[in-house]
C-alpha positions as CSV (number, residue, x, y, z in Angstrom):
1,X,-29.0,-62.2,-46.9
2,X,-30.4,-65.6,-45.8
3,X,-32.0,-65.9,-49.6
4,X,-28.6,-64.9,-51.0
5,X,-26.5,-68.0,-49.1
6,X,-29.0,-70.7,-50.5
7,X,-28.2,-69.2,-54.0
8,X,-24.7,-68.9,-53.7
9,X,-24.0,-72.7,-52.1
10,X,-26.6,-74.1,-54.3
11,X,-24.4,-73.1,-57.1
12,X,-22.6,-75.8,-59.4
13,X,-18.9,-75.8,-59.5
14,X,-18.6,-74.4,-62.6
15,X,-21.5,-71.3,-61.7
16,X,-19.7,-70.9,-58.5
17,X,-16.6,-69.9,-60.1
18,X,-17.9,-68.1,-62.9
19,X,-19.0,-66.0,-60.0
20,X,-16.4,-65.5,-58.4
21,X,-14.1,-64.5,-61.2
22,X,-16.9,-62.0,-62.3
23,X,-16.3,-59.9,-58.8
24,X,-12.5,-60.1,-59.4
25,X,-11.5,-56.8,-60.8
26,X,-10.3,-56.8,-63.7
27,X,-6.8,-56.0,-63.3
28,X,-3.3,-58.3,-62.8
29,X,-1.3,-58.2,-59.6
30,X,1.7,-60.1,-60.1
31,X,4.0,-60.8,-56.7
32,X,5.7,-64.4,-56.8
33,X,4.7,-64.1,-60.7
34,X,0.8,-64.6,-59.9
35,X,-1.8,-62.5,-60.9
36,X,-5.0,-61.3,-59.2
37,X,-7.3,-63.9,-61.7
38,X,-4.8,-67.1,-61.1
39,X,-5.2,-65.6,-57.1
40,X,-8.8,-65.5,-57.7
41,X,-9.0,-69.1,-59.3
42,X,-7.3,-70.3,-55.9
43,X,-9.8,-68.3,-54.0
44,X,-12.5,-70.7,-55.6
45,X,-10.5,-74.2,-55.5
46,X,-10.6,-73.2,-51.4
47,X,-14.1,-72.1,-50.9
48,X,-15.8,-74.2,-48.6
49,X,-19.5,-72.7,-48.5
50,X,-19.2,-69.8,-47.2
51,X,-15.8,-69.6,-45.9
52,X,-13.5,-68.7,-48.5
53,X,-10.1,-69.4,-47.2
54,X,-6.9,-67.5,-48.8
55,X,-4.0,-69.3,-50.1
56,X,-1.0,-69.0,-48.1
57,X,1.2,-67.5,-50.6
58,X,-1.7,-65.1,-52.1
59,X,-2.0,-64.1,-48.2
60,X,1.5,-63.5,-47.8
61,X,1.8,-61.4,-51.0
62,X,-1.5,-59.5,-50.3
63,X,0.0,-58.3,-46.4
64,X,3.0,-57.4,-47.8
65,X,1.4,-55.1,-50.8
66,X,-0.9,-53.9,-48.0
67,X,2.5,-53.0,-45.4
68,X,4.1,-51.0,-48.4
69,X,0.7,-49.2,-48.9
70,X,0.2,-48.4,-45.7
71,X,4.0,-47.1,-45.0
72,X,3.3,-44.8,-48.3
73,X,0.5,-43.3,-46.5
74,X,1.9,-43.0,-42.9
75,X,4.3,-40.9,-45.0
76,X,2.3,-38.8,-46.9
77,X,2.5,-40.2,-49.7
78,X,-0.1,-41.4,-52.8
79,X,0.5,-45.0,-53.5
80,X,-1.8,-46.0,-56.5
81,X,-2.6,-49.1,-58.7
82,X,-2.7,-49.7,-62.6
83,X,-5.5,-51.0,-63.9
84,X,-3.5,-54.0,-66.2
85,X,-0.1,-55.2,-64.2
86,X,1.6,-55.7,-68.0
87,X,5.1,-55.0,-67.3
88,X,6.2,-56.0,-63.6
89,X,4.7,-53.0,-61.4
90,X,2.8,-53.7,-58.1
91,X,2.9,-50.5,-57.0
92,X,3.4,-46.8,-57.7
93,X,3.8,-44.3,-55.2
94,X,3.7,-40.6,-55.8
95,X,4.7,-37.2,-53.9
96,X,1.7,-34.7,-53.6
97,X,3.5,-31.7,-55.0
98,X,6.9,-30.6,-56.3
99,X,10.1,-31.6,-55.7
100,X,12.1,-29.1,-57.0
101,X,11.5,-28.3,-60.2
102,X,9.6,-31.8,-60.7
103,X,6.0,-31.7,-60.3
104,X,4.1,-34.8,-58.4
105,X,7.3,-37.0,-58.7
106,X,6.8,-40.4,-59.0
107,X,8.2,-44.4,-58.7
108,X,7.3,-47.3,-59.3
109,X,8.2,-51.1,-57.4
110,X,7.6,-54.4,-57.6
111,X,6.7,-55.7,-54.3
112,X,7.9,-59.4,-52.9
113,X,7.9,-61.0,-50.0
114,X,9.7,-64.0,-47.8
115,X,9.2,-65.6,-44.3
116,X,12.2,-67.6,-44.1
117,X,14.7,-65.4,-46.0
118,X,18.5,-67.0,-47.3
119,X,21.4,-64.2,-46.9
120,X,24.8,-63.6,-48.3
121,X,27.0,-61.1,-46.0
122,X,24.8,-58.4,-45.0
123,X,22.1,-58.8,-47.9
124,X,19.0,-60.9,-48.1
125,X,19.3,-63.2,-51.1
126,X,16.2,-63.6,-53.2
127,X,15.3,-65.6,-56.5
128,X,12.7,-64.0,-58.8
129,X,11.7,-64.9,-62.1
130,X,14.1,-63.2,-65.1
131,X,11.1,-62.0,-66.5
132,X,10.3,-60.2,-63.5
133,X,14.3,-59.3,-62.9
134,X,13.9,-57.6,-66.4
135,X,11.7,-55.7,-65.8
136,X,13.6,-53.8,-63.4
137,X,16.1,-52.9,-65.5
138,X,16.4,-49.4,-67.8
139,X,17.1,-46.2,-68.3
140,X,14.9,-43.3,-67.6
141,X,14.0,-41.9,-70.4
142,X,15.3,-44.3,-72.8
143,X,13.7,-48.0,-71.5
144,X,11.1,-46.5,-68.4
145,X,9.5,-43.8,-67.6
146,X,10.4,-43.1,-64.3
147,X,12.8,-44.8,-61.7
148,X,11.7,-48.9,-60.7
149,X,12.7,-50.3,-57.3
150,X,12.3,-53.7,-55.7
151,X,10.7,-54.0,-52.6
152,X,10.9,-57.0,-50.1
153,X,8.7,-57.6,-47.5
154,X,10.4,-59.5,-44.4
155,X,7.1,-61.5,-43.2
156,X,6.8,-63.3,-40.2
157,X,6.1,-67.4,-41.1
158,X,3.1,-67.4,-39.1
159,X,0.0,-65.2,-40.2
160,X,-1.3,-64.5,-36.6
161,X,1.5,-62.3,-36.1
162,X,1.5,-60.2,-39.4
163,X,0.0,-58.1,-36.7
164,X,0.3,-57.5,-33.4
165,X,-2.5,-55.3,-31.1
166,X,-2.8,-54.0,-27.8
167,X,-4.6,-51.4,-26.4
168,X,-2.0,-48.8,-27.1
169,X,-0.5,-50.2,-30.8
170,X,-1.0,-52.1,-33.6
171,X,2.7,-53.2,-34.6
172,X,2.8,-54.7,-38.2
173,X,5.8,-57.6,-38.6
174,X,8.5,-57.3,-39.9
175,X,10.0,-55.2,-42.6
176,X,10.4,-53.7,-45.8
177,X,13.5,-53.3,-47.6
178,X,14.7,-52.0,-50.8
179,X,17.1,-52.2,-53.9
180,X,17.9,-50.7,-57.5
181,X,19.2,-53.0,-60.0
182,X,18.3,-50.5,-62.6
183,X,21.7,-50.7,-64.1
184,X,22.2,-54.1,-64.4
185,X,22.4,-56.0,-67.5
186,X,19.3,-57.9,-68.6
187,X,19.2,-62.1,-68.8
188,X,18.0,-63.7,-71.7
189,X,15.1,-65.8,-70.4
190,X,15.8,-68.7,-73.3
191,X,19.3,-69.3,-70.9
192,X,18.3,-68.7,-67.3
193,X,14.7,-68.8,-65.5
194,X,15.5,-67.0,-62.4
195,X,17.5,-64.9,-61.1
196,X,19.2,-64.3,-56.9
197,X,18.5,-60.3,-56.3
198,X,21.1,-59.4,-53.1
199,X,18.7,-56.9,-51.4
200,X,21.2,-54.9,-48.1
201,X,19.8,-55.1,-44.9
202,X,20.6,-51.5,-44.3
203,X,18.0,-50.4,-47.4
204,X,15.4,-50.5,-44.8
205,X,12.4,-48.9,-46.1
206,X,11.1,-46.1,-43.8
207,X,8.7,-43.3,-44.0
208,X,12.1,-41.0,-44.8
209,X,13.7,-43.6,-47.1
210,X,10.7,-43.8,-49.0
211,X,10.2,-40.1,-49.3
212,X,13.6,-39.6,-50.3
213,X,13.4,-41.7,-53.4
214,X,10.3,-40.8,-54.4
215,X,11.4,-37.4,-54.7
216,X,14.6,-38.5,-55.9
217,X,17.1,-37.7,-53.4
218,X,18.7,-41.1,-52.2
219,X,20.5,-42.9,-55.2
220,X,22.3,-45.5,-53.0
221,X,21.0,-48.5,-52.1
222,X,22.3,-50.6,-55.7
223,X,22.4,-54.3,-55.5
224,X,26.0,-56.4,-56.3
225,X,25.4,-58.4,-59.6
């Protein structure tokens, strides 16, 4: 281990994050629009010797993608990864047997997160790029291939408190809400750059709600234009 430090710090700056980027897997990750090589590239601009220090945004994002993982486990659930992020999907989450007649049902959600949210009414009001507004939008069976939701993670601003331990729990902060805007009308990017997504407050995202639309049985839960 000791011979393995003096290689790594004695590494140029270019080495160093040719390195670096070689143990990145090779996949995309986008959340905020940023992908798992950009996060990587940020990885390297803060390494200090040894102590690689996460930017705060990639930390953010990363928690939250981790909270919606874990919540799809803690409900039985198989949340998985695709190799290439090529069309806006952070996530897809699967049922472990048949719903139905449906076997191993299946959605899939792009996965953002806020600190210090804005709200209209009783909805959180969040901007995301058109591109990534897009491609939420379709038909199953015509435009996708199975039903897309949005998910926002409600973070705490500071990243001691993502989670919270005592002897008896480990509470992770704060929440994770959902919306379909599935049948909405698409933006043409060449006119508008981003788009305000009104996500309810009651679509909280919960070991039953989650089941339920994985399976296909809770259709509420749409977003006003």
């Amino acid at each position: 281990m000791r011979t393995a430090q003096r290689v790594t710090t004695s590494l140029e700056p270019r080495a160093a994050r040719s390195t670096l980027l070689a143990l990145q897997p090779r996949c995309a990750d986008r959340c905020r629009s940023k992908t798992m090589v950009s996060a990587g590239v940020k990885l390297w601009a803060a390494a200090r010797g040894n102590r690689v220090v996460l930017n705060s945004e990639v930390w953010q994002g990363h928690f939250a993608e981790g909270l919606v993982w874990a919540l799809s486990c803690a409900a039985g659930l198989n949340p998985g990864k695709r190799v290439l992020d090529v069309d806006g999907v952070d996530i897809q989450i699967g049922f472990p047997g048949r719903s139905g007649t449906m076997r191993s049902p299946f959605i899939e959600a792009q996965v953002k997160s806020c600190s210090n949210p804005s709200y209209v009414g009783n909805s959180f009001s969040y901007s995301i790029p058109v591109h990534n507004y897009n491609d939420l939008i379709g038909q199953v069976g015509v435009e996708l291939a199975t039903r897309r939701y949005l998910f926002l993670v409600h973070t705490p601003a500071v990243k001691s408190e993502y989670v919270i331990s005592t002897e008896s729990s480990s509470d992770f902060h704060h929440a994770i809400y959902w919306v379909d805007i599935m049948d909405h009308e698409p933006i043409d990017p060449e006119t508008q750059s981003w788009k305000s997504v009104h996500v309810p407050k009651s679509n909280l995202l919960t070991m039953e709600s989650l089941t339920r639309l994985v399976k296909g049985d809770l259709v509420e839960g749409r977003s006003a234009e």
